[in-house]
N, C-alpha and C positions, 0 to 999 in steps of 0.2 A: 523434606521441606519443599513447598510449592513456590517456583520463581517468582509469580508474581501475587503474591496471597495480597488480597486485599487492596491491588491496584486498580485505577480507573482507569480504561483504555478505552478508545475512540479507534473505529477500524473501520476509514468509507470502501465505500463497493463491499459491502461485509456481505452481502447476500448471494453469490458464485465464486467456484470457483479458488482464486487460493485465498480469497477476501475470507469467505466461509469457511475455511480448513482454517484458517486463522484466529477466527470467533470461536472456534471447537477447539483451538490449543489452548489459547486464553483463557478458555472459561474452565480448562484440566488442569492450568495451571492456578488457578485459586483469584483469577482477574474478577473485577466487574467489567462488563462489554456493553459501551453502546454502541450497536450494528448500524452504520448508515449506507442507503441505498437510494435510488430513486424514485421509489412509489410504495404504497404498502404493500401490495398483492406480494413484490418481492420480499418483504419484511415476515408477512403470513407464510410462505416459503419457505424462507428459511427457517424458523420455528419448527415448521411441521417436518422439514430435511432434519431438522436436529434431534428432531423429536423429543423436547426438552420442554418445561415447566421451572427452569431454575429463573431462582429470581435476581439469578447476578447478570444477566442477559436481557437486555434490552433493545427494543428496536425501533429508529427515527429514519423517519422519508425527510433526510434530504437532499436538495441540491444542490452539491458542493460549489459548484459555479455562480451561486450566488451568493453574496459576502452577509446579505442579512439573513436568510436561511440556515448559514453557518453560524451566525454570531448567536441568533437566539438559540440554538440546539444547543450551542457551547454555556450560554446562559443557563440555558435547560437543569444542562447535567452538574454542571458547579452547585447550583444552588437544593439540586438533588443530593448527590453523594458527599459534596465537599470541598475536592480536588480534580485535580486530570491530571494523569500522571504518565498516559502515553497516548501521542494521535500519532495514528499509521493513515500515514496518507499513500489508500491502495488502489483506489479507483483508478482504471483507467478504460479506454476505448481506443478500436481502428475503425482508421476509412484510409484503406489502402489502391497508392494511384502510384504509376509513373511520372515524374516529372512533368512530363508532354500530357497528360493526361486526366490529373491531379487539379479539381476545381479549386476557387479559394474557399468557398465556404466550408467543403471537409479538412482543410490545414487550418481552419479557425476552430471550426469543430474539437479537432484531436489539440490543438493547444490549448480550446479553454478547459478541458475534462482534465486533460495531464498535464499541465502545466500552471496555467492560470488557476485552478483550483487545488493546487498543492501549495500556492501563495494563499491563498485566502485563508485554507486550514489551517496553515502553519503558520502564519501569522495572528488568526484568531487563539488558537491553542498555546503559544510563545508567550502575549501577553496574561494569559492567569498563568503558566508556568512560572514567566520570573515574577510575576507578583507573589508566586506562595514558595518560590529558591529553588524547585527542583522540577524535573519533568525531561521525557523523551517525545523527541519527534524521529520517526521513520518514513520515508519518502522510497515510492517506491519507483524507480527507474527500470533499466533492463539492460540486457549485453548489448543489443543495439546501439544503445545510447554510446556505447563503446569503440564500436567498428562499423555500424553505420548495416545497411539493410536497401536492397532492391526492392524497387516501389513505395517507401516507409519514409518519403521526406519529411509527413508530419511527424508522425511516432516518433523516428530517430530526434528529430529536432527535440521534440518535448522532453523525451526521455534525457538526453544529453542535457537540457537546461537544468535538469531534475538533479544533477551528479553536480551543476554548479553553482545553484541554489541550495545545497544542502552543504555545500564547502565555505560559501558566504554565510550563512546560518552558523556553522560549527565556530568558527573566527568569533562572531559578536555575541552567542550566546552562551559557551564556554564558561565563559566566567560568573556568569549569571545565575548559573546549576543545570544548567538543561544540555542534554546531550541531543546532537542529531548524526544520525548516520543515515546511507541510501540502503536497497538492496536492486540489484541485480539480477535479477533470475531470467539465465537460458529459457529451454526449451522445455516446458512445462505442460503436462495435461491435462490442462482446462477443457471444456466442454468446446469450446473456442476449437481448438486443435485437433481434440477427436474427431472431430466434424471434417477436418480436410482430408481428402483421397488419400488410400493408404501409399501412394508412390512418392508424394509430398514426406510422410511420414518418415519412412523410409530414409530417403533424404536426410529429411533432419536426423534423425539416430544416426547415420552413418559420418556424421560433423561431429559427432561428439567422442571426445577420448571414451568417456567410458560404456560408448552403446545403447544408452537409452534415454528415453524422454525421465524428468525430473515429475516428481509428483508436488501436487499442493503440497502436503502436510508438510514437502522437506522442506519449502522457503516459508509454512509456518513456522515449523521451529526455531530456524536462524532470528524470523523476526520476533520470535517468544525470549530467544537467548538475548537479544541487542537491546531490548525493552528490560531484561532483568539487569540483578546489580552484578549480577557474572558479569557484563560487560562495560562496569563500571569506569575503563582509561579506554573504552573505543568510542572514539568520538571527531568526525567530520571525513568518514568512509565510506567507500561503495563496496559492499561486500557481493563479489558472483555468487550464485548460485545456479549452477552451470554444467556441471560433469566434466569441467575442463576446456569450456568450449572456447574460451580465450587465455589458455598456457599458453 
């Protein structure tokens, strides 16, 4: 039996990265997926990375940061499939400074992608969830958000509001049917990461108990399990996904 046969799922940033390893769990898992991204060219990309023709797979350009953007895509897909039954809110972005360093426009930046736009989603997505009694929201935070990060005042900040807004969310919608949980995820290899000098690299593997970088598909799956009904009593958590990096 497939965890999520027949569910509707919303997965922004779906086009890189663990967003996309996400959209490929989903869609293995028996989901329908709408993939949202910033522009089409990303949306053609992905397609062509997936190299798929299923037609449980869909793809919308938009931008999360804007609440009408949101609202009509959400419009969109209700009046397309029916339901929504899980929005991952995964998108995120850096613009990484030191204190001393750190302009305001990129801590505006990195708070309206990660934070301010994980209100918009998740409040657009919350009202048709309790309007039809059931639905998940996942938000996706980071260990940062945790123990805090040199040069990351925006990032940590948003991430950290991320872990407190889905603790607020779990309290008032609990009762309603909708679950929300955060995830977490360490040191992951995104394209993002391959990209820094192998001595960085390094670095990071040797921070972690168990010696290596995490891949997408393994904080896909956690966020395939937390969307299915296996996780049916977890509900207003940060789950790491980490290798141990904050035991």
């Amino acid at each position: 039996m497939k965890k999520l046969e027949s569910k509707v799922a919303i997965i922004t940033g779906g086009a890189a990265g663990i967003g996309m390893a996400t959209v490929e769990k989903f869609l293995a898992e028996g989901a329908i997926v709408s993939a949202w991204d910033i522009n089409q060219e990303m949306g053609d990309a992905l397609i062509a990375d997936l190299q798929t023709s299923d037609k449980r797979l869909e793809f919308r350009a938009v931008d999360v940061t804007d609440e009408d953007s949101v609202n009509v895509a959400i419009t969109a897909i209700v009046e397309k499939y029916g339901q929504l039954d899980v929005m991952i809110n995964n998108a995120g972005i850096t613009r990484d400074a030191t204190l001393l360093k750190m302009e305001g426009a990129a801590f505006d930046q990195v708070i309206d992608v990660n934070l301010k736009a994980v209100f918009i989603c998740g409040q657009a997505a919350a009202k048709q969830m309790v309007a039809q009694g059931s639905g998940v929201i996942l938000n996706a935070s980071s260990v940062v958000g945790l123990y805090g990060n040199f040069g990351q005042t925006n990032y940590v900040a948003s991430k950290a509001g991320v872990i407190g807004m889905t603790q607020v969310w779990a309290r008032e919608l609990g009762r309603k049917g909708v679950r929300v949980n955060a995830i977490a995820p360490g040191f992951i290899a995104t394209e993002m990461v391959k990209k820094m000098p192998e001595n960085v690299i390094e670095m990071m593997v040797d921070r972690v108990p168990m010696q290596r970088i995490g891949e997408p598909s393994e904080v896909a799956t956690v966020y395939a399990f937390l969307a299915s009904d296996e996780a049916s009593f977890i509900h207003g958590t940060t789950l790491s996904v980490d290798g141990g990096l904050i035991s």
